[in-house]
C-alpha positions in Angstrom: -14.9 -22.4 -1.2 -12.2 -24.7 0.5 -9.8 -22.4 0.7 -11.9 -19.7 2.5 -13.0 -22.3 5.1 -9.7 -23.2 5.7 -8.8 -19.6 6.1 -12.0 -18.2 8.1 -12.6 -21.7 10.4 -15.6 -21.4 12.4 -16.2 -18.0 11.1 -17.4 -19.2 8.1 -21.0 -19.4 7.9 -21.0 -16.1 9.7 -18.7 -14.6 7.6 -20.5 -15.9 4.0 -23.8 -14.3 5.3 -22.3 -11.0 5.7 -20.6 -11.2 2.0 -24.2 -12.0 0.1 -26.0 -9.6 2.6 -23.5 -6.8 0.9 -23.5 -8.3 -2.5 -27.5 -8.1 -2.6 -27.9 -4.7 -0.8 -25.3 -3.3 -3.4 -26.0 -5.3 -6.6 -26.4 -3.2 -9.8 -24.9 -0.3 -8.1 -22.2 1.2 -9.7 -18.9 3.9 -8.8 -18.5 6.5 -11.5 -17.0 9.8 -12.0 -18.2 12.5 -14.6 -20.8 9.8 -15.4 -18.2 7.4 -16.4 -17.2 4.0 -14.6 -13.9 4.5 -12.0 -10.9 2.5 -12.0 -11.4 0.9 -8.7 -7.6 0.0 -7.1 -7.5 -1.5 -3.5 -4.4 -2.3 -0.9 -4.2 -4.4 2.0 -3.0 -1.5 4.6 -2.6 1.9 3.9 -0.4 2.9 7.2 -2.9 6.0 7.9 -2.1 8.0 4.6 -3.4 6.6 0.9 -1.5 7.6 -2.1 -2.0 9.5 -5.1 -2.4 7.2 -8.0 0.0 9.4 -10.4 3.0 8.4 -7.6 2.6 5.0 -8.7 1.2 4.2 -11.8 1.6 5.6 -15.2 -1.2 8.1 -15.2 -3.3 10.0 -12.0 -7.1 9.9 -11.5 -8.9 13.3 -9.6 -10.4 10.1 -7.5 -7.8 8.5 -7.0 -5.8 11.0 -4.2 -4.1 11.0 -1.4 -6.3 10.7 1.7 -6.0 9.7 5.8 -7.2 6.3 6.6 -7.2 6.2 10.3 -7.7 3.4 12.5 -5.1 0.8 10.7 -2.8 0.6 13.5 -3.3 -2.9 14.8 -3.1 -4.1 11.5 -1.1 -7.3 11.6 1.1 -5.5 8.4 1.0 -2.4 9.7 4.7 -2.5 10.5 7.3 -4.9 9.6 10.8 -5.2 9.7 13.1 -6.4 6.9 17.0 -7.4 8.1 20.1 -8.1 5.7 23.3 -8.7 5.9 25.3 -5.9 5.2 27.0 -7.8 2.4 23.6 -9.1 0.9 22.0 -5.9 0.8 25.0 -4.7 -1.4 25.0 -7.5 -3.2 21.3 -7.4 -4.8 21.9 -3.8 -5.3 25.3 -3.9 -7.3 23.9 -7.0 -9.1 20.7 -5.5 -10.5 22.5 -1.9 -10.6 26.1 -2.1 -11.2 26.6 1.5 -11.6 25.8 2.0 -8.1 28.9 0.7 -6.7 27.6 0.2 -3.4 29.7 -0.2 -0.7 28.6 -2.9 2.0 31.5 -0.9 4.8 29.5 2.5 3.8 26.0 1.9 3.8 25.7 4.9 6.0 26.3 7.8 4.1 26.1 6.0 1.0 22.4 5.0 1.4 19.6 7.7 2.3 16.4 8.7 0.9 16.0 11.7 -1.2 12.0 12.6 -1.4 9.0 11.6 -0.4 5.6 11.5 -1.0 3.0 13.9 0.5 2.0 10.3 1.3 4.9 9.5 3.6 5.8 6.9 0.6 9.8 6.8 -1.1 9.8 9.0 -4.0 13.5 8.5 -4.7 16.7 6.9 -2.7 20.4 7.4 -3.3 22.0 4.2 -3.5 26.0 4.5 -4.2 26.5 6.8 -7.2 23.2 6.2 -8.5 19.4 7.0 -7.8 16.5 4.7 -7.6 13.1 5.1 -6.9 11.1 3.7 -3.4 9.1 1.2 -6.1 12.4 -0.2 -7.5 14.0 -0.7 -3.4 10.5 -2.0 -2.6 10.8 -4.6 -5.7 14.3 -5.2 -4.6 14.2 -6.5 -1.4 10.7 -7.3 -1.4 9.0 -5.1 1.0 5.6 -4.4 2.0 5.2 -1.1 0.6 7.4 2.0 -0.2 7.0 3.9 2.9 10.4 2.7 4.6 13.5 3.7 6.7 16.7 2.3 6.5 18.8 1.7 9.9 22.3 0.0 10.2 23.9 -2.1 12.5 27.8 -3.1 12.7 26.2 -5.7 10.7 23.4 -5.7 9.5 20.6 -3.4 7.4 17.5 -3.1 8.9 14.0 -1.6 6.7 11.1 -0.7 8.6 8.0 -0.6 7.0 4.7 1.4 7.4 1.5 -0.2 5.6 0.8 -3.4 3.0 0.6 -2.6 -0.5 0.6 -0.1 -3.0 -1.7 2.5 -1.2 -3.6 3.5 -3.8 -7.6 3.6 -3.7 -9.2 2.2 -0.9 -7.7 0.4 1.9 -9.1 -2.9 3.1 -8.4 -2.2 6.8 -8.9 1.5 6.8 -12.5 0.8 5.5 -12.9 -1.6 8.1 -12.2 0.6 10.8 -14.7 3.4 9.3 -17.7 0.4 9.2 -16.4 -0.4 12.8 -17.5 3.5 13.6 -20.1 3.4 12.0 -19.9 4.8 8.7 -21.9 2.9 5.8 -20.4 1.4 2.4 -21.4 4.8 1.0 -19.6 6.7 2.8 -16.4 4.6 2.9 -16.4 4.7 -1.1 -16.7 8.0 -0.9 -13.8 9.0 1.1 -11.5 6.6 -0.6 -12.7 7.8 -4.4 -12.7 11.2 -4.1 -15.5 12.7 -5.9 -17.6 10.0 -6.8 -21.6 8.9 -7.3 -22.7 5.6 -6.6 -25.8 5.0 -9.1 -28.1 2.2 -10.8 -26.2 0.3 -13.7 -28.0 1.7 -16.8 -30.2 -1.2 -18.5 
C-alpha cells in the first residue's frame, strides 16, 4: 500500500476505487480454453504487434498468438535507445561467446540480423562467426524487448528498441487504449487470448 501511493500520488483514492470496482464486477469469473483454465502471460508494451507464445517460450498455446495492439504509441517505453561503445559491445559479446570473435573495427558487416518474427521481434542475429538468437542479444545488453535495430557510429553502437517486454499475451498499454475506445474487459481478453470463454468458477 505505501509503495502504490508513492507511485500513483494524488491519484490514489481514485485509482483504488477503479481497481475493487473491476475486482468485484469480475470476481469468480474465469479465462479458459476447451473448458480448461489458460495460461495468462502479460507485457508492459507490445509496440503494435503481440507475439506468438511458441517464439518465446518452450511450448505455444492456440491462445496465445500473434495479434495487433494498436494505440501503444505514446507509451513512455514504446521506443528506447541503447548506446555502446564500440569496444564494450564486443567485449560482452566475445566474453559470453568467445567463438564469435567479434571485431569491435567491423561491427558493420559483422553484425546483422538474420530472421524475424511475423511479430517484427529478432528470431536470430549474426554476431562474428557465430549466431545468436534476439532473446540472448536482448539478455545481453539488457534491452527492452527483442524487436531491435542495430546502427553504428565511428564510435559507438546504437539499438533501438520497439515495445517493453516479452510480447506475449496481453499488453498492459494496448488494453488500455482499447478501454480508452471503448471496448469492455470482455472484449480486450478476448482479442489478446485468442479463442477464449470467460465463465463462472465452478463451485
Amino acid at each position: 500500500e505505501t509503495d502504490q501511493r508513492k507511485y500513483w500520488g494524488e491519484n490514489y483514492e481514485a485509482r483504488c476505487v477503479r481497481l475493487w470496482q473491476a475486482v468485484n464486477a469480475t470476481r469468480g469469473m474465469i479465462i479458459t480454453y476447451n473448458g480448461s483454465p489458460i495460461e495468462v502471460f502479460f507485457h508492459s508494451t507490445s509496440g503494435g504487434q503481440t507475439e506468438d507464445a511458441q517464439n518465446v517460450f518452450s511450448h505455444g498455446e492456440p491462445y496465445l498468438v500473434s495479434v495487433s495492439s494498436a494505440g501503444e504509441e505514446s507509451a513512455p517505453r514504446y521506443n528506447s535507445t541503447v548506446r555502446l561503445s564500440r569496444a564494450e559491445f564486443a567485449g560482452r559479446v566475445n566474453a559470453l561467446y568467445p567463438a564469435a570473435k567479434l571485431s569491435a573495427g567491423t561491427l558493420e558487416t559483422g553484425v546483422r540480423v538474420l530472421s524475424r518474427f511475423d511479430s517484427g521481434r529478432v528470431q536470430t542475429v549474426a554476431v562474428g562467426e557465430t549466431t545468436l538468437t534476439g532473446q540472448k542479444i536482448r539478455s545481453l545488453f539488457e534491452l527492452n524487448s527483442t524487436n531491435f535495430t542495430f546502427s553504428f557510429t565511428g564510435a559507438d553502437v546504437l539499438i533501438q528498441t520497439t515495445g517493453y517486454g516479452h510480447g506475449v499475451g496481453m499488453s498492459q498499454t494496448g488494453a488500455d487504449a482499447m478501454s480508452k475506445r471503448g471496448a469492455d474487459y470482455e472484449e480486450i481478453l478476448k482479442h489478446y487470448y485468442q479463442g477464449v470463454k470467460i465463465q463462472k468458477l465452478p463451485h
